[in-house]
PASEBA-1860 file (N, C-alpha, C; in nm, 3 decimals):
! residues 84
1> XXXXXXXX> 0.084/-0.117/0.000/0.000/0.000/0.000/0.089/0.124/0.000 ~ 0.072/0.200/-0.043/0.132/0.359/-0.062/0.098/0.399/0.009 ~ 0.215/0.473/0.061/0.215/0.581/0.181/0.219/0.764/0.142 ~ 0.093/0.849/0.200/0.102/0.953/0.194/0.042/1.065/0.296 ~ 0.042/1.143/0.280/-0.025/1.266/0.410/-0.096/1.373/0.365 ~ -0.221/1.383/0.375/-0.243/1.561/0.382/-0.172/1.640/0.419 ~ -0.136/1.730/0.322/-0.093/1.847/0.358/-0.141/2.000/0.273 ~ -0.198/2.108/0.341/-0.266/2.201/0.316/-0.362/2.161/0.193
9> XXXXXXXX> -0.438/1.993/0.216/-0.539/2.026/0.135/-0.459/1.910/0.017 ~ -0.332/1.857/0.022/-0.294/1.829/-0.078/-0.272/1.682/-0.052 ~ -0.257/1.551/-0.123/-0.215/1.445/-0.107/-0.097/1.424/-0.141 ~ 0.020/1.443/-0.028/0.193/1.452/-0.082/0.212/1.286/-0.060 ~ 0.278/1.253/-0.172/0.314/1.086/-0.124/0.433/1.086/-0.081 ~ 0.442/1.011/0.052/0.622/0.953/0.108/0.690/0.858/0.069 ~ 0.696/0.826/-0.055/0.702/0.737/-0.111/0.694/0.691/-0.274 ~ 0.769/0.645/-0.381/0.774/0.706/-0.533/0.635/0.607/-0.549
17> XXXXXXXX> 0.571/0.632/-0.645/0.494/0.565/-0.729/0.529/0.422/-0.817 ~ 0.471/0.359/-0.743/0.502/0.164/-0.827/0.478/0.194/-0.955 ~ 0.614/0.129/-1.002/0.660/0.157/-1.204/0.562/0.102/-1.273 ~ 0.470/0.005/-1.185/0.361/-0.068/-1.292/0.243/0.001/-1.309 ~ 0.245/0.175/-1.201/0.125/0.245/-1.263/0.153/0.301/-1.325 ~ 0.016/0.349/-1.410/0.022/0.433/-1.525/-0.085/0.539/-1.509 ~ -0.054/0.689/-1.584/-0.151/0.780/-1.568/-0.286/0.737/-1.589 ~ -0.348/0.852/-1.581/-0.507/0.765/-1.526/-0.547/0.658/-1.459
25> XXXXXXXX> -0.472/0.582/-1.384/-0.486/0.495/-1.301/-0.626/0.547/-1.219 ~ -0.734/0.439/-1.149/-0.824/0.474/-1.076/-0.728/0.401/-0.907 ~ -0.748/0.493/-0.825/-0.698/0.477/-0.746/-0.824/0.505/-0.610 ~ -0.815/0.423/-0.517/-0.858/0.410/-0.392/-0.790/0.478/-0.261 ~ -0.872/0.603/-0.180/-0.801/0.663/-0.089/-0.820/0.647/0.025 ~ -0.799/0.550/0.112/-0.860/0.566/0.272/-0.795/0.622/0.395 ~ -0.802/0.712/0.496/-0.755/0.724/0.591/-0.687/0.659/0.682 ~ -0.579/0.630/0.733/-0.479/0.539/0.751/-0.547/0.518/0.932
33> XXXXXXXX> -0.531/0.410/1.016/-0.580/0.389/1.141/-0.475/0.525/1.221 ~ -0.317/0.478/1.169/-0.263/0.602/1.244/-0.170/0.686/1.181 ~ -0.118/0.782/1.199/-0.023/0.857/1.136/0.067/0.775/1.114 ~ 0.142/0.817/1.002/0.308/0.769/0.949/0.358/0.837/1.009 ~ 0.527/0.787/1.033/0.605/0.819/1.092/0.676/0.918/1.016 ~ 0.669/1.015/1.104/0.776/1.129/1.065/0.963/1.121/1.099 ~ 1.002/1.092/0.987/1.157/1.004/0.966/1.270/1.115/1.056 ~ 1.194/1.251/0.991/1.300/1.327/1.020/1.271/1.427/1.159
41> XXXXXXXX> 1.162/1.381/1.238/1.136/1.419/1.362/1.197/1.277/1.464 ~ 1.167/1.175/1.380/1.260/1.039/1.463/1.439/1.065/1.489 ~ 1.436/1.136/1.403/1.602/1.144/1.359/1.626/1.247/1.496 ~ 1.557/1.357/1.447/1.615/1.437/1.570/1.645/1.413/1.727 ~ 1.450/1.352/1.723/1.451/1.282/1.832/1.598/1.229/1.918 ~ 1.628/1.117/1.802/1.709/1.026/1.899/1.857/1.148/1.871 ~ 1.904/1.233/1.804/2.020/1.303/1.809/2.011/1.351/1.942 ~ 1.929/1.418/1.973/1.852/1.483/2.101/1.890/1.370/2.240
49> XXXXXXXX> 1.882/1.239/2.192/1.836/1.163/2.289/1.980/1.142/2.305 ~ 2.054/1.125/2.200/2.199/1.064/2.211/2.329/1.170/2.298 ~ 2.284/1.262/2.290/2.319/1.420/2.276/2.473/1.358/2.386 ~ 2.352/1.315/2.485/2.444/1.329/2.649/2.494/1.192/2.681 ~ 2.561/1.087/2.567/2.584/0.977/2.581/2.750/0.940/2.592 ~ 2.773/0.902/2.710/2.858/0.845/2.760/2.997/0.788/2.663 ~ 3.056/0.807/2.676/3.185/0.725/2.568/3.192/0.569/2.605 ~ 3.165/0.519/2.732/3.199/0.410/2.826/3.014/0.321/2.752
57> XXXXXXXX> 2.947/0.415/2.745/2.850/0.365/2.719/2.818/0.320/2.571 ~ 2.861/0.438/2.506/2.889/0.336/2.347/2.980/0.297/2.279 ~ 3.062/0.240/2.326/3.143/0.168/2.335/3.118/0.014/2.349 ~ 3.060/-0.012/2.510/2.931/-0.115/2.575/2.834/-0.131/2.440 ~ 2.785/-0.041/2.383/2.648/-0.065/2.259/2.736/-0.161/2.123 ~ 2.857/-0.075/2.086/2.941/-0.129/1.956/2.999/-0.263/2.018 ~ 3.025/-0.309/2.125/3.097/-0.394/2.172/2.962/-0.549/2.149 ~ 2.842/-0.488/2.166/2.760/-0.547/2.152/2.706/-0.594/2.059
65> XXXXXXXX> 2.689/-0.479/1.977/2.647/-0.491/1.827/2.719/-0.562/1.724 ~ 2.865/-0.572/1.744/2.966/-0.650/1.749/2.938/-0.795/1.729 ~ 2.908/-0.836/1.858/2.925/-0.979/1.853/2.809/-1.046/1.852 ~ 2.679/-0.956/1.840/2.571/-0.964/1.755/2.608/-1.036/1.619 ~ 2.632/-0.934/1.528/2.686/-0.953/1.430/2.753/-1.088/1.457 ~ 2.861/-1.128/1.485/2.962/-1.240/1.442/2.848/-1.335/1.502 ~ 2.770/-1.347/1.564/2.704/-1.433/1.603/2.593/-1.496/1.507 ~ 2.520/-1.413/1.454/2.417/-1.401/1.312/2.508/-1.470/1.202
73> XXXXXXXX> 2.651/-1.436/1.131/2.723/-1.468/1.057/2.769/-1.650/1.053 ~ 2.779/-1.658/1.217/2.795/-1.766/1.241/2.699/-1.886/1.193 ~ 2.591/-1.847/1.295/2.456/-1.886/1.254/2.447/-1.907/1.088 ~ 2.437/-1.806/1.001/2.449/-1.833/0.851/2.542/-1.938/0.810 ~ 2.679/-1.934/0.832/2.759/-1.990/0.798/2.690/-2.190/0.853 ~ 2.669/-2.182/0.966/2.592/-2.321/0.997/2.502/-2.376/0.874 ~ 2.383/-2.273/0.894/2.249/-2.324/0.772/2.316/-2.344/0.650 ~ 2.447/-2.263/0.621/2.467/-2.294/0.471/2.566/-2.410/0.492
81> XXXX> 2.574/-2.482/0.586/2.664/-2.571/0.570/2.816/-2.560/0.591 ~ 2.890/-2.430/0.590/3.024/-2.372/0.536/3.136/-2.408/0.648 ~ 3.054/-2.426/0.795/3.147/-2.447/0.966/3.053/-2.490/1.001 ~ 3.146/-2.562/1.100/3.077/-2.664/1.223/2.994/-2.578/1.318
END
């Protein structure tokens, strides 16, 4: 489904148009249950949120995310057969 918003009256889409439509297309408009997310109020958000973050502390996050990673890789490497 395509994503878009009123704005002053207008239907702006967040999102390009699927290559398989074509002008004059009849199209169906319904009101979404809740707002879309605003990407670039998320963004700030967490800049905001990150602002006052610890060196000791992300550090702890990359250290994590880390071996996340090698762990997932691992995992792959199993299903495909490649290591024990």
């Amino acid at each position: 489904m395509l994503k878009a918003v009123l704005r002053e009256g207008v239907i702006v889409l967040l999102e390009p148009l699927p290559p398989d439509w074509e002008e004059g297309a009849a199209l169906e408009v319904a009101k979404a249950e809740s707002p879309p997310v605003d990407i670039d109020a998320w963004a700030e958000y967490m800049t905001r949120l990150c602002a006052g973050s610890q060196p000791e502390d992300e550090e702890t996050m990359r250290r994590a995310i880390e071996e996340h990673r090698q762990q997932a890789k691992a995992q792959v490497r199993r299903e495909m057969g490649l290591s024990a």
